[in-house]
SEZASE-862596 format. One record per atom (N, C-alpha, C): residue number from 1; atom name; x, y, z. Coordinates in steps of 0.2 Angstrom, whole numbers, plus 5000, padded with zeros to 4 digits. Layout:
<pt resi="NUM" name="CA" u="X" v="Y" w="Z"/>
...
//
This chain:
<pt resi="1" name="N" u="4889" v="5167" w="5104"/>
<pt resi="1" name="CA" u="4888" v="5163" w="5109"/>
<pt resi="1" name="C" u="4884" v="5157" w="5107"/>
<pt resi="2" name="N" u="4880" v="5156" w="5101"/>
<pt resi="2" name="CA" u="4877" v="5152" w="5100"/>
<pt resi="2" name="C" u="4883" v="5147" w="5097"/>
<pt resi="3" name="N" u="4885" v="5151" w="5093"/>
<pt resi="3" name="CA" u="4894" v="5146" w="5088"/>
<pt resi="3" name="C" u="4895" v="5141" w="5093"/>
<pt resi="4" name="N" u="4897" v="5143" w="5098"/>
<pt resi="4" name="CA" u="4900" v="5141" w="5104"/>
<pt resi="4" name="C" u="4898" v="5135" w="5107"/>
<pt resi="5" name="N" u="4891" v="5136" w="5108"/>
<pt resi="5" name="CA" u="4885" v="5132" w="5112"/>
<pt resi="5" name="C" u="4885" v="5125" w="5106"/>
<pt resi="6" name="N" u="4884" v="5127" w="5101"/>
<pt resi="6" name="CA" u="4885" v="5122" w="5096"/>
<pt resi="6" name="C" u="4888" v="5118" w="5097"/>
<pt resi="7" name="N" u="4894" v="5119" w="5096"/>
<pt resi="7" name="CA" u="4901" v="5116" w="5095"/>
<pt resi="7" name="C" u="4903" v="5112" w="5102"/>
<pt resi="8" name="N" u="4900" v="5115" w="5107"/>
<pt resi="8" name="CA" u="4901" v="5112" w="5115"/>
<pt resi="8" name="C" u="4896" v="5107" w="5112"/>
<pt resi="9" name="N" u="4890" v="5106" w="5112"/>
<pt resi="9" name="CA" u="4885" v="5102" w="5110"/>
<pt resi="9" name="C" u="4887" v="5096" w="5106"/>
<pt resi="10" name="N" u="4890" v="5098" w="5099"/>
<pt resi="10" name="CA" u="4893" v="5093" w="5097"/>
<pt resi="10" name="C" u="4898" v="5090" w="5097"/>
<pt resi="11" name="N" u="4902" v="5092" w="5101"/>
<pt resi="11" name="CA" u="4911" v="5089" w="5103"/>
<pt resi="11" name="C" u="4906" v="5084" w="5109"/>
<pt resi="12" name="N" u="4901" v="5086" w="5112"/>
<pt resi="12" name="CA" u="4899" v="5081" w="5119"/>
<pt resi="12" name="C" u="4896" v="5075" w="5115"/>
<pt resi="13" name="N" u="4890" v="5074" w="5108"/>
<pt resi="13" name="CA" u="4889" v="5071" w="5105"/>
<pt resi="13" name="C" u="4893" v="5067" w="5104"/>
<pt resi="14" name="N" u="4898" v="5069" w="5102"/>
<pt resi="14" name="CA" u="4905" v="5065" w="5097"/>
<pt resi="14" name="C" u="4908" v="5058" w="5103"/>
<pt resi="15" name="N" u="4910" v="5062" w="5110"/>
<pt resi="15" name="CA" u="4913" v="5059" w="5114"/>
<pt resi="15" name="C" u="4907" v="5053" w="5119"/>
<pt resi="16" name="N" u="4902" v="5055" w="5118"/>
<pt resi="16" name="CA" u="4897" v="5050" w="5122"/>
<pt resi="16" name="C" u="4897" v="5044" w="5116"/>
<pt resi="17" name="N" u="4898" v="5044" w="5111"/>
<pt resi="17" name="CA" u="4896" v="5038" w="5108"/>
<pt resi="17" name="C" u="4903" v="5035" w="5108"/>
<pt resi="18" name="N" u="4910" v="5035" w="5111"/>
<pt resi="18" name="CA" u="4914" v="5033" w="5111"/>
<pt resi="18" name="C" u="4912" v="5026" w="5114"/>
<pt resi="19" name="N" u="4908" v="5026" w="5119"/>
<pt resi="19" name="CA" u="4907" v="5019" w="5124"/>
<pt resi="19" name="C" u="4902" v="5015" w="5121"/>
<pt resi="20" name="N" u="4897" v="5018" w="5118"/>
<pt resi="20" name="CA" u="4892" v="5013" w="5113"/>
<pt resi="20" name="C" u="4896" v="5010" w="5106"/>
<pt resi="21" name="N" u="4899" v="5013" w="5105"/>
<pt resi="21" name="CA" u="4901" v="5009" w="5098"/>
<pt resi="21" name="C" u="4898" v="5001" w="5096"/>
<pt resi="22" name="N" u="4897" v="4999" w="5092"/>
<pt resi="22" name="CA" u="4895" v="4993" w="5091"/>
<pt resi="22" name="C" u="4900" v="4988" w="5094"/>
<pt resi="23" name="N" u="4898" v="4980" w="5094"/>
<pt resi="23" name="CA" u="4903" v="4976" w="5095"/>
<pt resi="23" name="C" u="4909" v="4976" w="5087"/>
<pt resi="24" name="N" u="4905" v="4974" w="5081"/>
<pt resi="24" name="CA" u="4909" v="4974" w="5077"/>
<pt resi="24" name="C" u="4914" v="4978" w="5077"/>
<pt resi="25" name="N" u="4911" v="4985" w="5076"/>
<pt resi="25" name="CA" u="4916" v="4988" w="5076"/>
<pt resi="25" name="C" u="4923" v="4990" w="5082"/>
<pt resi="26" name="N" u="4922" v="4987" w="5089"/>
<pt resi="26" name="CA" u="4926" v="4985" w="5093"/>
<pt resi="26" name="C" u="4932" v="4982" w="5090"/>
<pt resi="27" name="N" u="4929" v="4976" w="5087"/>
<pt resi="27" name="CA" u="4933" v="4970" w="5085"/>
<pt resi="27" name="C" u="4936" v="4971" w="5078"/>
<pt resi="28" name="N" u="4935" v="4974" w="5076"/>
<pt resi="28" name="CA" u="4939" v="4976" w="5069"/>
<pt resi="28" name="C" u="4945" v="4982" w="5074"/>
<pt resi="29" name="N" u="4944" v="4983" w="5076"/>
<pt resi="29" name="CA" u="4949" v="4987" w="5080"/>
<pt resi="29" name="C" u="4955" v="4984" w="5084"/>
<pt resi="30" name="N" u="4951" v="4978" w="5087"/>
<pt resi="30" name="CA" u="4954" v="4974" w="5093"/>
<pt resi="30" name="C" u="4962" v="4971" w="5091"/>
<pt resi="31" name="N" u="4967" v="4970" w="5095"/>
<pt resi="31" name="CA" u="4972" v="4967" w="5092"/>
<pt resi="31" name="C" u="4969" v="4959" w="5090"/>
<pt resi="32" name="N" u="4972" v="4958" w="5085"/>
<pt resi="32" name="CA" u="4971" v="4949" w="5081"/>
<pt resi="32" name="C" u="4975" v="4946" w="5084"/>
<pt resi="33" name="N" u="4971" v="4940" w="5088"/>
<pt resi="33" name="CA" u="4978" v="4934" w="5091"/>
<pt resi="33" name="C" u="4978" v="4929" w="5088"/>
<pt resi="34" name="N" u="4984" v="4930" w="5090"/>
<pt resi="34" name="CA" u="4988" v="4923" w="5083"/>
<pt resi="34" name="C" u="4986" v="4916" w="5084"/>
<pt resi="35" name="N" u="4985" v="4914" w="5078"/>
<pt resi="35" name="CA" u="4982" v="4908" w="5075"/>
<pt resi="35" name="C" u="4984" v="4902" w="5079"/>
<pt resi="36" name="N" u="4982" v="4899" w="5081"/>
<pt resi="36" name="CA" u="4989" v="4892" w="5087"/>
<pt resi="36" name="C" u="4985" v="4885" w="5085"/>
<pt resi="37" name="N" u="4990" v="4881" w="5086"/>
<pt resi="37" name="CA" u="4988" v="4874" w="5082"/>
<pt resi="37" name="C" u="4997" v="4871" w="5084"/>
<pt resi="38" name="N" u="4993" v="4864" w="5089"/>
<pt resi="38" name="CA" u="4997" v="4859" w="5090"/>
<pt resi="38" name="C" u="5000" v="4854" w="5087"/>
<pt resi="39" name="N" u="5005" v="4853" w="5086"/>
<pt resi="39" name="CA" u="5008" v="4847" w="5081"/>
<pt resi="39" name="C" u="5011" v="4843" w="5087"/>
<pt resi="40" name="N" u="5012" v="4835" w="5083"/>
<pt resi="40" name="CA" u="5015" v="4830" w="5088"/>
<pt resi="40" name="C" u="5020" v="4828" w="5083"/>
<pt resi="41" name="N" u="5026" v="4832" w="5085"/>
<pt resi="41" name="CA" u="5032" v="4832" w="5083"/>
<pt resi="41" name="C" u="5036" v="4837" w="5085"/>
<pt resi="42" name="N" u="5044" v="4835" w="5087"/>
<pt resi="42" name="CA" u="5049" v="4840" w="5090"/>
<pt resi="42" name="C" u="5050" v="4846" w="5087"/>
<pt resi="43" name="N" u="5050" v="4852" w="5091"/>
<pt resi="43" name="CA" u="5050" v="4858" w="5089"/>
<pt resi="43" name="C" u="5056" v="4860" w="5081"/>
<pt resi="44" name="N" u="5062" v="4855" w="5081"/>
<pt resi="44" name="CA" u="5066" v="4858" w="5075"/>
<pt resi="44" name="C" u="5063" v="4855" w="5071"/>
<pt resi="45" name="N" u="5058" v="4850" w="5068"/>
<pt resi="45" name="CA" u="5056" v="4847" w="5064"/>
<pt resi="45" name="C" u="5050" v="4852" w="5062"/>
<pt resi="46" name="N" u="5047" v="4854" w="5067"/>
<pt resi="46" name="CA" u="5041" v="4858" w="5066"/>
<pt resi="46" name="C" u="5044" v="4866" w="5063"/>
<pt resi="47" name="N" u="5049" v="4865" w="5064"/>
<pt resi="47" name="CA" u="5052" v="4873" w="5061"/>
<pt resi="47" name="C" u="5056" v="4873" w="5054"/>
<pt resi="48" name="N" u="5056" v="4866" w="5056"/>
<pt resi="48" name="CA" u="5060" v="4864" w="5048"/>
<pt resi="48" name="C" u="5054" v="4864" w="5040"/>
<pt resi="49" name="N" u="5049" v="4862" w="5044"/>
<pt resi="49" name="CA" u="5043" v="4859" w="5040"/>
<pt resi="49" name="C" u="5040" v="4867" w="5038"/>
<pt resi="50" name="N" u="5039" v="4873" w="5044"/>
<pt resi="50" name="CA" u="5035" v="4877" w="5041"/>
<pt resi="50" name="C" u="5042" v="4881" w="5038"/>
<pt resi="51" name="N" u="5046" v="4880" w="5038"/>
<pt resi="51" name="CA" u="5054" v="4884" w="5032"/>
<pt resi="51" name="C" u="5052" v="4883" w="5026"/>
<pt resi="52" name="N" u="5051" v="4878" w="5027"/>
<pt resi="52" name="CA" u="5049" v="4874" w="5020"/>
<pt resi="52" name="C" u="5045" v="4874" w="5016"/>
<pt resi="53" name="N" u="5040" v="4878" w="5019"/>
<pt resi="53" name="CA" u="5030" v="4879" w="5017"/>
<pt resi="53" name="C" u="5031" v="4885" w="5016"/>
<pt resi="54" name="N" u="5035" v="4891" w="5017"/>
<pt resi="54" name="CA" u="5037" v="4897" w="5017"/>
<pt resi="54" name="C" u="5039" v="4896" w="5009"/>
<pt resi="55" name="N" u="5045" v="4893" w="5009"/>
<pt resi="55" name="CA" u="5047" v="4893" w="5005"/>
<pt resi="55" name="C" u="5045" v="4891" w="4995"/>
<pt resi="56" name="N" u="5040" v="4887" w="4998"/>
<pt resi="56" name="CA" u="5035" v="4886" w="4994"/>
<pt resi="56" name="C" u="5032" v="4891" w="4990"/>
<pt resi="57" name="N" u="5029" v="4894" w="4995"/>
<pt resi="57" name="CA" u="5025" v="4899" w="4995"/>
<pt resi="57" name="C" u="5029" v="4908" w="4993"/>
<pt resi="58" name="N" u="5035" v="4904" w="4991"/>
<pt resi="58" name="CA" u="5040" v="4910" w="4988"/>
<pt resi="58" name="C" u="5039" v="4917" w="4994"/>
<pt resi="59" name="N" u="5039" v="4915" w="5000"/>
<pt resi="59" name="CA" u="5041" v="4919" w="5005"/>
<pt resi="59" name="C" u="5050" v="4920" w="5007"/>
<pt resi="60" name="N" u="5050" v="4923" w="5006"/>
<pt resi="60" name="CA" u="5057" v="4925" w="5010"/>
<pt resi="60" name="C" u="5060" v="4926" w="5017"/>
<pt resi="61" name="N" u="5065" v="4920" w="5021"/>
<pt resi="61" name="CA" u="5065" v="4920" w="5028"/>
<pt resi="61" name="C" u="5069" v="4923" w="5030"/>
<pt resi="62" name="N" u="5068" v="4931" w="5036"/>
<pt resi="62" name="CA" u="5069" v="4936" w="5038"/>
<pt resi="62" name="C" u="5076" v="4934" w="5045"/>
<pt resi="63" name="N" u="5070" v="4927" w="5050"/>
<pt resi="63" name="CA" u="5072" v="4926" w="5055"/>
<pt resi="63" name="C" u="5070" v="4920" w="5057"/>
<pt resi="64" name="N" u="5075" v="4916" w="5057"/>
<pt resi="64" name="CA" u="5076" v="4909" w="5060"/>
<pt resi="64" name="C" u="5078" v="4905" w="5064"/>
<pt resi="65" name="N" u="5075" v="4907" w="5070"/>
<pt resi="65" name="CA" u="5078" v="4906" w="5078"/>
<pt resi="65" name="C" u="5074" v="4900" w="5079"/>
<pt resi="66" name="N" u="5077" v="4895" w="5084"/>
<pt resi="66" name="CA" u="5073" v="4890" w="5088"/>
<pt resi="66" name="C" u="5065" v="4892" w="5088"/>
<pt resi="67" name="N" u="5062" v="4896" w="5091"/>
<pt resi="67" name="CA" u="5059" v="4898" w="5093"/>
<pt resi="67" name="C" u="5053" v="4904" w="5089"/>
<pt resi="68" name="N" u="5058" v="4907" w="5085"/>
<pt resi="68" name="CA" u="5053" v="4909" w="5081"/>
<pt resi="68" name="C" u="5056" v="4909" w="5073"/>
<pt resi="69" name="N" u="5051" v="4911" w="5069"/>
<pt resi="69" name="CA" u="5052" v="4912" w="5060"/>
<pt resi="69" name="C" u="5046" v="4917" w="5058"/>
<pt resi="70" name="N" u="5053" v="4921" w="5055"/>
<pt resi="70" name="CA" u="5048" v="4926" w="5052"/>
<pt resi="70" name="C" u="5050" v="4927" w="5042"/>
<pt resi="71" name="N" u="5043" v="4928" w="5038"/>
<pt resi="71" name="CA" u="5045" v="4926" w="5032"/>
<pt resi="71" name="C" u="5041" v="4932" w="5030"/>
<pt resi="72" name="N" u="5045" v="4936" w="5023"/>
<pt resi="72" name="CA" u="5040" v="4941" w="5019"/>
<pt resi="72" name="C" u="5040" v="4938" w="5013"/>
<pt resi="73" name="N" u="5034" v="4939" w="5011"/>
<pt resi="73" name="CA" u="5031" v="4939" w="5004"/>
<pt resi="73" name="C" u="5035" v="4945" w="4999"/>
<pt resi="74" name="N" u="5036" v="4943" w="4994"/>
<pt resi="74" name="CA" u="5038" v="4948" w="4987"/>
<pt resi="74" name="C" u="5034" v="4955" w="4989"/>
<pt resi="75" name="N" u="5036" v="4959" w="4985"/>
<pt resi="75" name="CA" u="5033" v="4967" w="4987"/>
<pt resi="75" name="C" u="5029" v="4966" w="4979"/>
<pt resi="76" name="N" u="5021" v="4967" w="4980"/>
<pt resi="76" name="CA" u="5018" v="4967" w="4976"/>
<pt resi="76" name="C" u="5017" v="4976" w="4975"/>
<pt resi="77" name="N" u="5018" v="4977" w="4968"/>
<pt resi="77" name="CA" u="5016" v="4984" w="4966"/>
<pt resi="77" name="C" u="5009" v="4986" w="4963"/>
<pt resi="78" name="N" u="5008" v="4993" w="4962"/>
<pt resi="78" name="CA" u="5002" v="4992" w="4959"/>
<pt resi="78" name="C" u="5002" v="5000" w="4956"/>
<pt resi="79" name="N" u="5003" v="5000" w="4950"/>
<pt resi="79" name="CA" u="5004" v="5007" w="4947"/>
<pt resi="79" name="C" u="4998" v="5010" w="4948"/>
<pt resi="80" name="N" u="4990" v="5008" w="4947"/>
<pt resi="80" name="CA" u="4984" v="5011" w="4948"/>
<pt resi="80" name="C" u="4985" v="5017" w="4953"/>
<pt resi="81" name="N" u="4985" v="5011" w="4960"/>
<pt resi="81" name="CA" u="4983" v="5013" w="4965"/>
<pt resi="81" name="C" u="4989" v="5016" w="4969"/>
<pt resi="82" name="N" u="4995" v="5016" w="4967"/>
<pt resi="82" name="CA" u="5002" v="5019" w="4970"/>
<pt resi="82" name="C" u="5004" v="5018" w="4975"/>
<pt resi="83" name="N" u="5004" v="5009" w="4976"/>
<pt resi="83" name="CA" u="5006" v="5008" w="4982"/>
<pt resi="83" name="C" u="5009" v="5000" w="4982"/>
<pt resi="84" name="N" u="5014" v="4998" w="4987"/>
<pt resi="84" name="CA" u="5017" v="4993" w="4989"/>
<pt resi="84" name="C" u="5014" v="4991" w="4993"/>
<pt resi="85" name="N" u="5014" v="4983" w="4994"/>
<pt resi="85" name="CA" u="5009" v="4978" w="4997"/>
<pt resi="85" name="C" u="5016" v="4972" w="5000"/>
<pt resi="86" name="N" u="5013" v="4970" w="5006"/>
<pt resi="86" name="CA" u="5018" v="4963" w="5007"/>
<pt resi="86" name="C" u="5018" v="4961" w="5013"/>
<pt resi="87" name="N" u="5016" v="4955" w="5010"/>
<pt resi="87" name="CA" u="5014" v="4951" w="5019"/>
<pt resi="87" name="C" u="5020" v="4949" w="5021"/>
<pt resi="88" name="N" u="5018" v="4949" w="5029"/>
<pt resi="88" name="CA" u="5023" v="4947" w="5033"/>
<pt resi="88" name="C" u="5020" v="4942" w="5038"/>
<pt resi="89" name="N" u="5024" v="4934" w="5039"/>
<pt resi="89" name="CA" u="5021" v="4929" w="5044"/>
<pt resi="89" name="C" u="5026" v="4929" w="5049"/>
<pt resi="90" name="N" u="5023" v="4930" w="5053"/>
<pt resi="90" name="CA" u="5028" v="4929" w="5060"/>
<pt resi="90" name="C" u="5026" v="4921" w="5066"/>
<pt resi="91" name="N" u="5031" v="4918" w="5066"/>
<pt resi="91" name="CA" u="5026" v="4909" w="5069"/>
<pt resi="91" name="C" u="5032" v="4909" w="5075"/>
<pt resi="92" name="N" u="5028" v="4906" w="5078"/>
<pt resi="92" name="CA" u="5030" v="4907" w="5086"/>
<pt resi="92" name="C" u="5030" v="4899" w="5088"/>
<pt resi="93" name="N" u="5036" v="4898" w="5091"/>
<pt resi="93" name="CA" u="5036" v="4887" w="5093"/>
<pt resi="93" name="C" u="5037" v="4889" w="5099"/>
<pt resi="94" name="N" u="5034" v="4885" w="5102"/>
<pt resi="94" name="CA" u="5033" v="4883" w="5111"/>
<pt resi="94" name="C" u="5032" v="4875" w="5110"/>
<pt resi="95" name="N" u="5035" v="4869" w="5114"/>
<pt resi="95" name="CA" u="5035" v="4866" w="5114"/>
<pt resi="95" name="C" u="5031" v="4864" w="5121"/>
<pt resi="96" name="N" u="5024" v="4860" w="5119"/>
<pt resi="96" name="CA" u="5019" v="4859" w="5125"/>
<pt resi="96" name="C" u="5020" v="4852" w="5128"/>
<pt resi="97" name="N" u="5025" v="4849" w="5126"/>
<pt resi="97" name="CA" u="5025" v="4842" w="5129"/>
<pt resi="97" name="C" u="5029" v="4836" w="5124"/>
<pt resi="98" name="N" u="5033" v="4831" w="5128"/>
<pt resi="98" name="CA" u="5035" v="4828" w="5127"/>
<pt resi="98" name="C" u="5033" v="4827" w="5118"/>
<pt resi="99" name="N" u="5037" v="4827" w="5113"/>
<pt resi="99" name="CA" u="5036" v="4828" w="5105"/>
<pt resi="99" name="C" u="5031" v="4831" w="5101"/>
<pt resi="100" name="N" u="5029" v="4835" w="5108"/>
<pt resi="100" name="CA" u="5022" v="4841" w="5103"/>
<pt resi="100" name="C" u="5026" v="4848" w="5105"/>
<pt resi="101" name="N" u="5023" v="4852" w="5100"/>
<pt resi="101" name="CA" u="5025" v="4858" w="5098"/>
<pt resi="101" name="C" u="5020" v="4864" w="5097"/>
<pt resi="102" name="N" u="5018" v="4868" w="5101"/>
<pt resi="102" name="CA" u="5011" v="4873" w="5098"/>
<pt resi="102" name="C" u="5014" v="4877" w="5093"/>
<pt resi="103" name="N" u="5011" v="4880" w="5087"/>
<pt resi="103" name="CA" u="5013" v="4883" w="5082"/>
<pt resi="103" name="C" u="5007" v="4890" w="5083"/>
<pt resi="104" name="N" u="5011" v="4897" w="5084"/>
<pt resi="104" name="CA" u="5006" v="4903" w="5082"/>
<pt resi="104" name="C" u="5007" v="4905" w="5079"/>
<pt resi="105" name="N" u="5002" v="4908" w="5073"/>
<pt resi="105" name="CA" u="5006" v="4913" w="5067"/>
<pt resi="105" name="C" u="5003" v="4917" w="5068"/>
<pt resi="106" name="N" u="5002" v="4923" w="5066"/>
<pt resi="106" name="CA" u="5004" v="4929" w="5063"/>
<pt resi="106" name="C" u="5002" v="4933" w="5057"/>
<pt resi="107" name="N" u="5000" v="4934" w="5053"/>
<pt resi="107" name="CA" u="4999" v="4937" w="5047"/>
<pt resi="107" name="C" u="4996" v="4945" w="5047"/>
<pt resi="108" name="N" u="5001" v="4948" w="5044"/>
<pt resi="108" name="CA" u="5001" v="4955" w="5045"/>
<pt resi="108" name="C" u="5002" v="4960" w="5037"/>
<pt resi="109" name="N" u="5000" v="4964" w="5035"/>
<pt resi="109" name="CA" u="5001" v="4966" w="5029"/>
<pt resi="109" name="C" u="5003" v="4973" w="5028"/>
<pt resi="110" name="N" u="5008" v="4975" w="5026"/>
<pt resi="110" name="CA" u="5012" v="4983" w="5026"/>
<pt resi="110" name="C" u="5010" v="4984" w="5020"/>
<pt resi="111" name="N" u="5008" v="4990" w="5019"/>
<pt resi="111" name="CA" u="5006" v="4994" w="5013"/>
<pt resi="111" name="C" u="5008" v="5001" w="5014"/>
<pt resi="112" name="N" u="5012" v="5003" w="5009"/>
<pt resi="112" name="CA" u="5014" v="5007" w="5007"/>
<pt resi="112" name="C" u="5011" v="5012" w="5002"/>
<pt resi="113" name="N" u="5008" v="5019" w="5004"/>
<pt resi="113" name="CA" u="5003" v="5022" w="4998"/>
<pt resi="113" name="C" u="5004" v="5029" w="4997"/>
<pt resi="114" name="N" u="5005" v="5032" w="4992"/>
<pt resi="114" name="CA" u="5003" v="5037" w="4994"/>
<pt resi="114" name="C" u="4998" v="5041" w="4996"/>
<pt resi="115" name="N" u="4993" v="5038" w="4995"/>
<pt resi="115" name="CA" u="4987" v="5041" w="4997"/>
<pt resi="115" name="C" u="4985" v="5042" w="5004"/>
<pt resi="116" name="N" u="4990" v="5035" w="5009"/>
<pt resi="116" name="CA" u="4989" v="5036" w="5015"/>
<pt resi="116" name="C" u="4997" v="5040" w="5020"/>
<pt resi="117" name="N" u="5000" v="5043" w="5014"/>
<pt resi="117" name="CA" u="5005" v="5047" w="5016"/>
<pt resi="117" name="C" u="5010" v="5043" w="5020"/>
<pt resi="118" name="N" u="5011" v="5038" w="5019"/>
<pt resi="118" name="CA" u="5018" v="5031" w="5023"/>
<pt resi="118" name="C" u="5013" v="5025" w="5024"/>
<pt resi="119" name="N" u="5017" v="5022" w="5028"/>
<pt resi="119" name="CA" u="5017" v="5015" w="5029"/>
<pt resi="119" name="C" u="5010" v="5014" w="5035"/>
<pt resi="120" name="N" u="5006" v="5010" w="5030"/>
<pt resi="120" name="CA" u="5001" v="5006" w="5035"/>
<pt resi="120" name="C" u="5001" v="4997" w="5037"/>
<pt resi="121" name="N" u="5000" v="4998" w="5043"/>
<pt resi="121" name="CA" u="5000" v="4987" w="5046"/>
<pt resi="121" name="C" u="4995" v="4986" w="5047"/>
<pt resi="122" name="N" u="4993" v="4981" w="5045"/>
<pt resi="122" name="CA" u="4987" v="4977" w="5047"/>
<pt resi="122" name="C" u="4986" v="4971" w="5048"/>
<pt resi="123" name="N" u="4986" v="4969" w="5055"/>
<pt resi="123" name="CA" u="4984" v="4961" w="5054"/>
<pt resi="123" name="C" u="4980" v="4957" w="5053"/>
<pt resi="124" name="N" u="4981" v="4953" w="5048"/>
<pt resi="124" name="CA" u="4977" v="4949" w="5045"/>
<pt resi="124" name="C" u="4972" v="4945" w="5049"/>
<pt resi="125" name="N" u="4965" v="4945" w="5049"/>
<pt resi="125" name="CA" u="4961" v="4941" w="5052"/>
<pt resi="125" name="C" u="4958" v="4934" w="5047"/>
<pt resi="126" name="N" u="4957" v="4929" w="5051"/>
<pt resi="126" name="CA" u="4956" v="4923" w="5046"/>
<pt resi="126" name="C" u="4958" v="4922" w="5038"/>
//
């Protein structure tokens, strides 16, 4: 009966401090919203230009819609640590006004590990 009492006792412990968690640690949890930044140029120009910035940056373009572009980086390996790495940009165009365009991106990272038994995402902050 004591085992029992314990274990009731600490499974209550465990779940009261669900609602205190700190803020930080909310926010390293919290979904990341996508970075936005307004250009004063027509949205295929604006799409043409970040193609182009991809491309530089030896990204690979997946998805090339009016509206959106999405580009992955190389698959970085790492014999050490036994895993695949590689970023993914996902940029979002909306057009706010006569020859302006909002730009959102995205930055996401999939690693592949064994240690973590399959495929982990993580979106990039800052």
């Amino acid at each position: 009966m004591k085992t029992f009492s314990l274990i009731v006792l600490c499974t209550t412990a465990l779940l009261a401090g669900c609602e205190s968690m700190p803020g930080r640690v909310q926010e390293r949890f919290a979904a990341v919203p996508p970075r936005a930044q307004t250009f004063a140029a027509p949205m295929d120009k604006v799409q043409t230009a970040a193609a182009q910035a991809f491309k530089r940056l030896d990204f690979v373009i997946t998805r090339n819609k009016v509206t959106q572009l999405v580009a992955v980086s190389r698959i970085n390996t790492s014999a050490a640590f036994a895993d695949s790495r590689q970023m993914v940009a996902s940029v979002h165009l909306s057009p706010v006004g006569p020859g302006q365009t909002e730009v959102g991106i995205t930055l996401r990272e999939e690693v592949v590990s064994k240690s973590f038994g399959g495929t982990h995402q993580q979106d990039m902050r800052e």
